[in-house]
C-alpha positions in Angstrom: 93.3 93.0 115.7 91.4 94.9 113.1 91.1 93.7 109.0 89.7 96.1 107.0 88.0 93.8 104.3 88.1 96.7 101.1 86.2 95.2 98.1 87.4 96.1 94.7 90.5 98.3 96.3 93.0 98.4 93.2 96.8 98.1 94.1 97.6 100.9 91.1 95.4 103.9 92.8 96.6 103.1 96.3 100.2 104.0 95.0 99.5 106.8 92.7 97.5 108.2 95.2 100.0 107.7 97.8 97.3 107.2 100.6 100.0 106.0 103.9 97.1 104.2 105.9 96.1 102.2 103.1 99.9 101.0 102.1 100.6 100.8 105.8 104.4 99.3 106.5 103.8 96.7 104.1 101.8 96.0 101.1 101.3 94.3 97.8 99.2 92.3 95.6 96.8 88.8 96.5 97.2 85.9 94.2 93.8 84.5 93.3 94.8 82.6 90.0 93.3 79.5 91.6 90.1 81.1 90.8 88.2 80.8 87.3 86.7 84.4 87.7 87.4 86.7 90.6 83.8 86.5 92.0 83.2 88.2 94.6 80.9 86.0 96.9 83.7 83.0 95.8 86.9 84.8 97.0 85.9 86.6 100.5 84.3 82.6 101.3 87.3 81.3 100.6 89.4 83.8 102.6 87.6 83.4 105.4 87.4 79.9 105.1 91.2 79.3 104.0 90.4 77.4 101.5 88.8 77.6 97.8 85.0 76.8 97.9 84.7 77.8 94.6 83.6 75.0 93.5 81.1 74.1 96.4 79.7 77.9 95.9 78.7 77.8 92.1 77.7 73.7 92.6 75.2 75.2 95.8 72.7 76.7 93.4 70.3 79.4 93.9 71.7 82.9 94.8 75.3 83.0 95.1 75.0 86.3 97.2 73.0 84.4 100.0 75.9 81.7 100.3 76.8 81.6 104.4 79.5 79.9 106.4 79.0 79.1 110.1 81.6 80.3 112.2 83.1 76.8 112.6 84.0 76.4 109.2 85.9 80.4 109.2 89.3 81.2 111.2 86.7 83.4 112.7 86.1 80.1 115.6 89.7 81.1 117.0 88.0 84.9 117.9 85.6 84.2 120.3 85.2 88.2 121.5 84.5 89.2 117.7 82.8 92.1 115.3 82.1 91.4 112.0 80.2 93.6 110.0 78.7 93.0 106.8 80.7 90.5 105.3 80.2 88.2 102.1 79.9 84.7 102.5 79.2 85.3 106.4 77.0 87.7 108.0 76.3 90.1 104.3 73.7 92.6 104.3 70.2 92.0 102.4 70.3 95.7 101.8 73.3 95.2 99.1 70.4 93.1 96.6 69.0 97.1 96.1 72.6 97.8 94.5 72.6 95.0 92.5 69.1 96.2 91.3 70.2 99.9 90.8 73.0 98.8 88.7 70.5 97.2 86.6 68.7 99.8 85.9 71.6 101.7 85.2 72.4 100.1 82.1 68.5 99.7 81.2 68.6 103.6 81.3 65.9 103.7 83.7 68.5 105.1 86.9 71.1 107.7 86.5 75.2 107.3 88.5 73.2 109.4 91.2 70.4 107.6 92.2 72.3 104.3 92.0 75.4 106.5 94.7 72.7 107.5 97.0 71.8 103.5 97.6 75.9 102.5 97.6 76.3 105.3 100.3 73.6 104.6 102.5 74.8 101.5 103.4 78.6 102.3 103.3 77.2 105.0 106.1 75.6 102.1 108.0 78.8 99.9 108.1 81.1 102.7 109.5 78.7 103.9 111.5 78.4 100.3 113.2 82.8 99.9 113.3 82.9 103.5 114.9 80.8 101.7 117.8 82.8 98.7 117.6 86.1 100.6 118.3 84.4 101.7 121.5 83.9 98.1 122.3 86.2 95.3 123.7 87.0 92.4 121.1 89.9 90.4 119.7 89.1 90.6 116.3 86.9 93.6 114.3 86.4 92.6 110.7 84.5 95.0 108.8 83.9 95.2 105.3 83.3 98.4 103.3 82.2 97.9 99.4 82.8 101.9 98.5 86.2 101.2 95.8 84.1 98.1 94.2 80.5 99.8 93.7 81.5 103.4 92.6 84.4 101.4 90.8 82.0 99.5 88.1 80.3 102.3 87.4 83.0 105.6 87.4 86.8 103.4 88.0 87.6 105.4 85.0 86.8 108.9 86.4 90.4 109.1 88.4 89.5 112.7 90.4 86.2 111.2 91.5 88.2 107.3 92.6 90.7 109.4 94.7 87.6 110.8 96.8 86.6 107.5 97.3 89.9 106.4 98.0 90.4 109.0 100.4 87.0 108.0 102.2 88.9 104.7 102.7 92.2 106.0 103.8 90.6 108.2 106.6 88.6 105.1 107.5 91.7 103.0 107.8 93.7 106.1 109.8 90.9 105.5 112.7 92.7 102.4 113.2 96.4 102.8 112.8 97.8 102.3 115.7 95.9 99.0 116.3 97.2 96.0 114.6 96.2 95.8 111.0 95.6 93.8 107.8 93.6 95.4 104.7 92.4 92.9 102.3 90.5 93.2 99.2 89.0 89.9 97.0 90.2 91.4 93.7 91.4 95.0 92.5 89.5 96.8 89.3 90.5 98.2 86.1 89.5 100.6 83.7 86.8 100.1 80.6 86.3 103.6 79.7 84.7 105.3 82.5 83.9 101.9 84.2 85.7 99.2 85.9 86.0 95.5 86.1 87.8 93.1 87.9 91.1 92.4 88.0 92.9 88.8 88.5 94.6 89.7 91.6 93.8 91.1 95.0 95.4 94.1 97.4 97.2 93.3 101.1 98.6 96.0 103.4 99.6 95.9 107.0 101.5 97.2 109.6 102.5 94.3 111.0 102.2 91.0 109.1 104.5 90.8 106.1 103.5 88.6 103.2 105.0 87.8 100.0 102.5 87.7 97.0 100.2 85.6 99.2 97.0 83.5 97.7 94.2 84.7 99.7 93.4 81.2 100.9 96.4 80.8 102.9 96.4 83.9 104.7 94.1 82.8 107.3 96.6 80.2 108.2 99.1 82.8 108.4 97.4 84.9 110.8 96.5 82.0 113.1 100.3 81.3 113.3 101.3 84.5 113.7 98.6 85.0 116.4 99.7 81.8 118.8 101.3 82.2 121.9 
């Protein structure tokens, strides 16, 4: 099984720009209104986790971004030949505190949208250059995350000619993979505030084999577990 774990993927572009390997045979929206805010950190620990650890996350202290489940505690334990790459509240890249920075200095004037791309694209690079090896490999489960819709989002989601490239990026990505059995997933979708983006109260699902029905994100764990059972 593959999941392509999309941050920031917005249900609206996927249809308008009718990409087929990112609205697979089924697809919709994620309900995350048992959230206060759709953080991003809060809702991929809680998907993996099946649960919302909202409140354990902000009550933790320190960096959210450094917050780490062990495997026990994910549906990730049932996988025991696994790939995950990259992803929040698990195994997320240190590299991804330079974006955070970048966008910083973005709105202190001190970076321009280039210099802050060339950091978001480095490490998108990295990721799919580590699933293209995975795919090579053996394993029940690949998870990999790719951040491209969410980063470029805040900064251009308002810029539609230059979100369908991205969105294309991620559509080719996901075609490497569809014949294999699939489940995209994104934490929260984005809208537009002028030229940039910020996040919506809902979520994106797609596969081409496991049909859900306006699903919280915290349940579909469970249903992939059942569905996944002799």
């Amino acid at each position: 099984m593959i999941i392509l774990a999309l941050d920031g993927l917005e249900y609206a572009y996927v249809k308008e720009f009718d990409l087929p390997n990112l609205k697979l045979r089924y697809y919709g929206k994620t309900n995350i209104s048992e959230f206060s805010e759709p953080r991003t950190i809060v809702i991929w620990s809680s998907f993996l986790a099946g649960k919302n650890l909202e409140k354990e996350i902000l009550s933790s202290g320190g960096d959210l971004w450094s917050f780490k489940l062990p495997v026990q505690r994910t549906f990730l334990r049932h996988f025991p030949r696994r790939k995950v790459i990259d992803m929040p509240g698990f195994n997320f890249r240190d590299e991804h505190k330079k974006e955070r920075e970048a966008l910083k200095l973005y709105f202190e004037d001190k970076i321009g949208v280039e210099d802050y791309e060339k950091i978001v694209f480095k490490i998108h690079k990295k990721n799919l250059m580590e699933f293209r090896k995975a795919l090579r490999k053996e394993y029940d489960l690949i998870l990999a995350y790719f951040n491209l819709a969410d980063a470029i989002g805040h900064l251009s989601f308002g810029i539609k000619a230059k979100m369908r490239i991205i969105y294309e990026e991620l559509d080719r990505i996901a075609s490497m993979v569809k014949d294999e059995k699939l489940l995209i997933i994104s934490d929260h979708g984005m809208k537009a505030v002028g030229r940039y983006g910020d996040h919506t109260n809902y979520g994106y699902w797609a596969s081409n084999w496991l049909k859900l029905r306006n699903p919280r994100i915290t349940e579909i764990a469970r249903f992939l577990i059942s569905k996944l059972k002799p």
